[in-house]
N, C-alpha and C positions, 0 to 999 in steps of 0.2 A: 796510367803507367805506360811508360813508349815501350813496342816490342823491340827496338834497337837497341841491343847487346852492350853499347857504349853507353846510349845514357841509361840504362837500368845500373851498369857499373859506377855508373857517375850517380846514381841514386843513392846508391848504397843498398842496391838489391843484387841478387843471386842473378846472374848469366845463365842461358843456356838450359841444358837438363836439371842443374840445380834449381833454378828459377821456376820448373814444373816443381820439383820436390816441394819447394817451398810453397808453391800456391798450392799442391794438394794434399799437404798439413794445416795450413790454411782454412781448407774448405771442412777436413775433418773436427776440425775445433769451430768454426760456425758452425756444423751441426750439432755438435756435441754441446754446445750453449744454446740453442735454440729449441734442440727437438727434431726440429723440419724444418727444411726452406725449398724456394722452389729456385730454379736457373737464374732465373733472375735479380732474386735476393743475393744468391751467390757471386753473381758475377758484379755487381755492386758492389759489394762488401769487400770484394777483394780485386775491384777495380780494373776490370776487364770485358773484355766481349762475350754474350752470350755464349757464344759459338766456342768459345775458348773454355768458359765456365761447364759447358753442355760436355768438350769432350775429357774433360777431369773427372765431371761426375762418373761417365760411362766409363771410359779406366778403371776408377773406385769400386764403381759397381764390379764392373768384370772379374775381379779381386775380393768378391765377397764383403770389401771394407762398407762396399753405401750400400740402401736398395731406394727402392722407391716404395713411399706409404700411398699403399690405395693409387687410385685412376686421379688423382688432383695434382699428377705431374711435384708434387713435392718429393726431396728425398730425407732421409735419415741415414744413422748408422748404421752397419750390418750386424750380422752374427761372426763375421771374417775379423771383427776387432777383439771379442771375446779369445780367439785364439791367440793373437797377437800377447793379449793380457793374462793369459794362462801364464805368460814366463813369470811374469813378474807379479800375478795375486798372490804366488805362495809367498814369497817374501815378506808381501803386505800384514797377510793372514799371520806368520813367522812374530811379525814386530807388535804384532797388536795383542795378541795371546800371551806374548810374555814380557807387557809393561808391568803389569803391576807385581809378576814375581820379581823380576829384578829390581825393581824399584825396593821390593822387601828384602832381596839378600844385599843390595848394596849397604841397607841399615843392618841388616843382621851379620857380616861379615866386614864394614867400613870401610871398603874397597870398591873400586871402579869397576861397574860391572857393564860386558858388553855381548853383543849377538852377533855371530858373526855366521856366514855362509860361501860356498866356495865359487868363486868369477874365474873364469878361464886358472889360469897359474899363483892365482892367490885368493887369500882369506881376505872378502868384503864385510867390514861394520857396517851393524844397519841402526844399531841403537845402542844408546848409552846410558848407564847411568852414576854419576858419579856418588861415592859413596864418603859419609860424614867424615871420615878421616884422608880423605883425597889430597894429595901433595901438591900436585899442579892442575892444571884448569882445558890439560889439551884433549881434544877432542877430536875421538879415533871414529867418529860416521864417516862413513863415504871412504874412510880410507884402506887401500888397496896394500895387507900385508904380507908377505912371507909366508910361506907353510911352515916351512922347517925349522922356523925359528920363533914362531909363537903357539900359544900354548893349546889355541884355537884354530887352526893349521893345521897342528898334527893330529887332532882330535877327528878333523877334517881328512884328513889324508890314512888315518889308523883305520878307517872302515871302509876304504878302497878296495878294489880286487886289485892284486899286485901289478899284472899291466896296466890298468888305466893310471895306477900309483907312477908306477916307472916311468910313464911314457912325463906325465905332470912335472916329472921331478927332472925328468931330461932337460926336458923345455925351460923349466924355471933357472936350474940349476943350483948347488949350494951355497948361496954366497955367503963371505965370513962377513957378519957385521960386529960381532965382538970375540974377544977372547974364547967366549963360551960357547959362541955357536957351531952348532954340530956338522961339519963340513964332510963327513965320512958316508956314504950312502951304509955301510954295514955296521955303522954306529948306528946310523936313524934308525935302520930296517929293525935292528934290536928295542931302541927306543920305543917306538911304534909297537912295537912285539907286547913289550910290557903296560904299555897303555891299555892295549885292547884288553890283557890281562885283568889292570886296575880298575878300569872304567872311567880312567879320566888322565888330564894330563898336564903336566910342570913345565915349566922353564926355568932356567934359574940364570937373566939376564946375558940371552942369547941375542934378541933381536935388540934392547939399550940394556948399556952398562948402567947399573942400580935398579932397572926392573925386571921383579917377578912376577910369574902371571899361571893360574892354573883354569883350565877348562875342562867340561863334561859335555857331552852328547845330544843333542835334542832328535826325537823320531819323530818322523809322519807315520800318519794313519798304519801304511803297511811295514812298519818296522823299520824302514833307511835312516840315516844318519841326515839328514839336512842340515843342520845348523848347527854350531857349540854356542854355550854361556860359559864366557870367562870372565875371570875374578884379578885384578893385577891391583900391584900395590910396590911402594919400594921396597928392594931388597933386605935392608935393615928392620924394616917388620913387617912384611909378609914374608918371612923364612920356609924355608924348607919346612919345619918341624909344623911351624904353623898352617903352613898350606895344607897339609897332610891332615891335620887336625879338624880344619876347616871343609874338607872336601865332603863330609856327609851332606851337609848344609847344600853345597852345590851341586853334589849328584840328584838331593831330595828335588832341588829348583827345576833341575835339568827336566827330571821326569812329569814335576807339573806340566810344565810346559807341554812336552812330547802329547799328556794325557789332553788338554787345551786341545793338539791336534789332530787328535782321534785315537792316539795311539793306545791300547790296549794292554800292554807287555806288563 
C-alpha cells in the first residue's frame, strides 16, 4: 500500500487520519480472528511496515483496546473493548431474552410484535416479529422512530425524569405526521401522565394513517425502563376496544422479559 495520499485515494482507501482509523479497525479484527498475533503478522495482513504496524499496536494498547500476551511479543485484545461493548451487550442481552416471548405473543395476539429502545431523539427497533394475521411485510429493525408518535416512544419517554423528557422532546421536536398526531407538548405531557397511570401505551394512527400500535415496559435488573414491546396492527382490527382487551397479554410479555433481566418487581 503507497503512503501517498493520492494513490491510497486512487485505491480506493481512506487518506490521511482516516486511513490510521481504518488500519486500526483493521488490526482490531485481526486479533479478534486470531486470538494473537505478533507485529509482523499484523503488518502483513494489513500491508504495511513494521514500524507502522508497531506504532498502531502501542496506540491500541495505550487505550486499553490491545495488550500484549506474555514476553513472546504477541498481542491480543484488551479489557478497554469490554467497555466499549458495555454500550451495546445490553441491547444484545435486550433482544435475545425476549425472542421467544414475542415470537409467542405475535401468535397469541396476531399482530407485529417489536422491541424497541431509546437512540439519541428516537425509538430504535431491535427485533421483530411478525405475527399470523400481519397486513404487510415491512420491517421496522434498525429503524430510527418518533417518540411522540409511537406507541413505544412514549412508553420510552413516560419513565423519563421531566428534564431529561423536555430537553429529548425540544431537540426532536413534534412533528405532525398525521391527522392524529399529538403536536401539543400539554396534550402529550397529559398523554404520558395516563400511560404511566395504565402501564402501557396506544396510539391510534399517529405516526401512519391506518396504523395502531400499543406498547408496555420492559425493566433491568434495577427497575429502569430500557426497552418497550409493541404490538401494531391496522387500524380496522386492532381497534381501540381491542387493544385495551389485548394489553394483559402484553403487559404479562412485558414482565417475562424484564424477569429474563433480572428484574424482580
Amino acid at each position: 500500500m503507497s503512503n501517498h495520499s493520492g494513490a491510497a485515494e486512487t485505491a480506493g482507501q481512506p487518506a490521511g487520519g482516516v486511513q490510521s482509523v481504518d488500519r486500526a479497525v483493521s488490526v482490531l479484527e485481526i486479533l479478534a480472528q486470531r486470538g494473537e498475533a505478533g507485529v509482523s503478522e499484523v503488518a502483513a495482513e494489513i500491508d504495511v511496515h513494521k514500524s507502522t504496524a508497531f506504532r498502531l499496536l502501542g496506540a491500541l494498547e495505550a487505550r486499553g483496546l490491545v495488550e500484549q500476551a506474555g514476553e513472546r511479543g504477541k498481542y491480543r485484545l484488551g479489557f478497554g473493548i469490554v467497555r466499549l461493548a458495555g454500550a451495546v451487550t445490553d441491547r444484545i442481552d435486550i433482544t435475545q431474552q425476549s425472542r421467544p416471548i414475542c415470537e409467542r405473543l405475535a401468535e397469541e395476539l396476531g399482530e407485529t410484535v417489536n422491541i424497541a429502545v431509546l437512540e439519541s431523539t428516537y425509538a430504535i427497533n431491535l427485533y421483530q416479529v411478525r405475527g399470523p394475521g400481519a397486513v404487510t411485510a415491512h420491517n421496522w429493525v434498525g429503524q430510527l422512530t418518533p417518540l411522540h408518535a409511537t406507541s413505544s416512544g412514549k412508553i420510552l419517554l413516560a419513565q423519563l425524569p421531566a428534564k431529561r423528557r423536555a430537553e429529548l422532546l425540544a431537540a426532536a421536536g413534534l412533528e405532525k405526521l398525521t391527522p392524529g398526531t399529538i403536536t401539543s407538548k400539554a396534550r402529550l405531557e397529559k398523554n404520558l401522565a395516563e400511560i404511566r397511570e395504565r402501564g402501557y401505551s396506544t396510539t391510534h394512527e399517529e405516526f401512519e394513517v391506518g396504523l395502531n400500535a400499543m406498547a408496555a415496559p420492559i425493566r433491568s435488573r434495577d427497575g429502569e425502563v430500557v426497552a418497550a414491546v409493541s404490538a401494531s396492527g391496522p387500524g380496522y382490527r386492532f381497534t381501540d376496544e381491542r387493544m385495551h382487551e389485548l394489553a394483559p397479554l402484553l403487559l404479562k410479555g412485558a414482565e417475562e422479559i424484564s424477569h429474563r433481566l433480572g428484574y424482580l418487581g
